[in-house]
KELUM-867358 format. One record per residue (C-alpha): residue in three letters; x negated, y negated, z. Coordinates in steps of 0.1 Angstrom, whole numbers, padded with zeros to 4 digits, always signed. Layout:
REM residues N
alaXYZ;...
This chain:
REM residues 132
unk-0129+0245+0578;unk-0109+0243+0543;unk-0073+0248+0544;unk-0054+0273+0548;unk-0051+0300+0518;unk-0011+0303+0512;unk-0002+0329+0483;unk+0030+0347+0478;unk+0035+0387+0483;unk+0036+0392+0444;unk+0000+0372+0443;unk-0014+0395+0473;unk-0002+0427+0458;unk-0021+0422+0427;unk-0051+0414+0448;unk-0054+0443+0470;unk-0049+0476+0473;unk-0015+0491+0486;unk-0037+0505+0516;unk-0053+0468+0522;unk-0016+0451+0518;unk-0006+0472+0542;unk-0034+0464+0567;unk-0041+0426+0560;unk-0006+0412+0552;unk+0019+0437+0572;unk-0003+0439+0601;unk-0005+0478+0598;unk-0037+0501+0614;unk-0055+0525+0597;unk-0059+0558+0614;unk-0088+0562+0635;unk-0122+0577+0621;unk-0110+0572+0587;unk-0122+0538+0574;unk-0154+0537+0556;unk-0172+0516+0579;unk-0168+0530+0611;unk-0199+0551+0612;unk-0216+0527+0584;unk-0251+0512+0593;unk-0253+0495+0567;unk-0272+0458+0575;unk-0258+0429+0561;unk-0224+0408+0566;unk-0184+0417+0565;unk-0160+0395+0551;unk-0128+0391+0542;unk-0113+0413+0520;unk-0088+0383+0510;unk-0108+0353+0509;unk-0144+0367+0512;unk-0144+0343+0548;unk-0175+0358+0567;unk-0166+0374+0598;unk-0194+0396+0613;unk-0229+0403+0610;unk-0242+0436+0610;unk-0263+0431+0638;unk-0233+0427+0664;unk-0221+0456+0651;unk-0220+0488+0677;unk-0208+0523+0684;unk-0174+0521+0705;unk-0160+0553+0702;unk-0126+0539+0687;unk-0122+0553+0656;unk-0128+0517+0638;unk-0158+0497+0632;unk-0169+0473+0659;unk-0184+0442+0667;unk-0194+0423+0701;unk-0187+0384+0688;unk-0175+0372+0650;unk-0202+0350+0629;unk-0181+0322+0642;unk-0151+0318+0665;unk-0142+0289+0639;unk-0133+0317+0612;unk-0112+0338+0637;unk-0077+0333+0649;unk-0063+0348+0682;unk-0027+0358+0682;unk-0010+0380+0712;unk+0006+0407+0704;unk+0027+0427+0722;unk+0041+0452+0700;unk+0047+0489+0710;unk+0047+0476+0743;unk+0013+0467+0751;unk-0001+0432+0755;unk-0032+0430+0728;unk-0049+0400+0710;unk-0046+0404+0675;unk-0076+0393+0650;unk-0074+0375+0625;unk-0092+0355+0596;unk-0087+0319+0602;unk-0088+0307+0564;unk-0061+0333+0550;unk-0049+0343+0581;unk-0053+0383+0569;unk-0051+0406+0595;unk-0082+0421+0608;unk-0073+0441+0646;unk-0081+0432+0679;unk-0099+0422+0702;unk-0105+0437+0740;unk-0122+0430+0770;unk-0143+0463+0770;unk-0171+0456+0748;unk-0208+0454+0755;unk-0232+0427+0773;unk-0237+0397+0762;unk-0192+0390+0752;unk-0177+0422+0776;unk-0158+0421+0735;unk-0147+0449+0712;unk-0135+0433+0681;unk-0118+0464+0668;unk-0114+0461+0630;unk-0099+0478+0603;unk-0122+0490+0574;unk-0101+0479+0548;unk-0097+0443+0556;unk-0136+0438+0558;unk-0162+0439+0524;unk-0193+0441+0531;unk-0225+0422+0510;unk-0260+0428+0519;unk-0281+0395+0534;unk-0303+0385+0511;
């Protein structure tokens, strides 16, 4: 693992998009059903929207229900970080990407065989490139 990527707020706002700031540095959500890759089945990986860090494949991708694309394991638990989070009062693990430390969503302990996992994600912290 590299180090850490550090940048200013000024440097991340004229990477992203106001929608992906909000997501990936001020730990927002966005609305259920509305990300791009929740009903996507498109084969291939997801990475970073920040520091292109792959994070999951398409092939542990599955069908939750949630609202937001998820995944039963990452590509590696060495590019995730694990944060609790208890915010409005519930007690969550929060997802994030290790090398930039961009915020991703959650994890939970409801997710299919082999994990139990449902790495619940926001669209607009993940890119995805096709395998080639």
């Amino acid at each position: 693992m590299t180090d850490k990527i550090v940048k200013d707020p000024k440097e991340w706002k004229e990477q992203l998009t106001p929608e992906q700031y909000e997501i990936c540095i001020n730990h927002g959500t966005e609305p259920p059903f509305s990300g791009k890759y929740n009903d996507s089945k498109l084969q291939g990986s997801f990475k970073c929207v920040c520091c292109g860090e792959n994070l999951f494949s398409s092939n542990s991708k599955f069908d939750s229900g949630s609202g937001w694309p998820s995944f039963w394991e990452p590509v590696s638990e060495d590019n995730i970080e694990y944060i609790s989070d208890t915010d409005y009062g519930m007690v969550r693990t929060e997802v994030n990407c290790k090398k930039c430390g961009s915020h991703l969503g959650h994890v939970f302990d409801d997710g299919p065989k082999p994990t139990n996992q449902r790495y619940c994600i926001n669209s607009l912290s993940l890119k995805h490139e096709k395998d080639e």
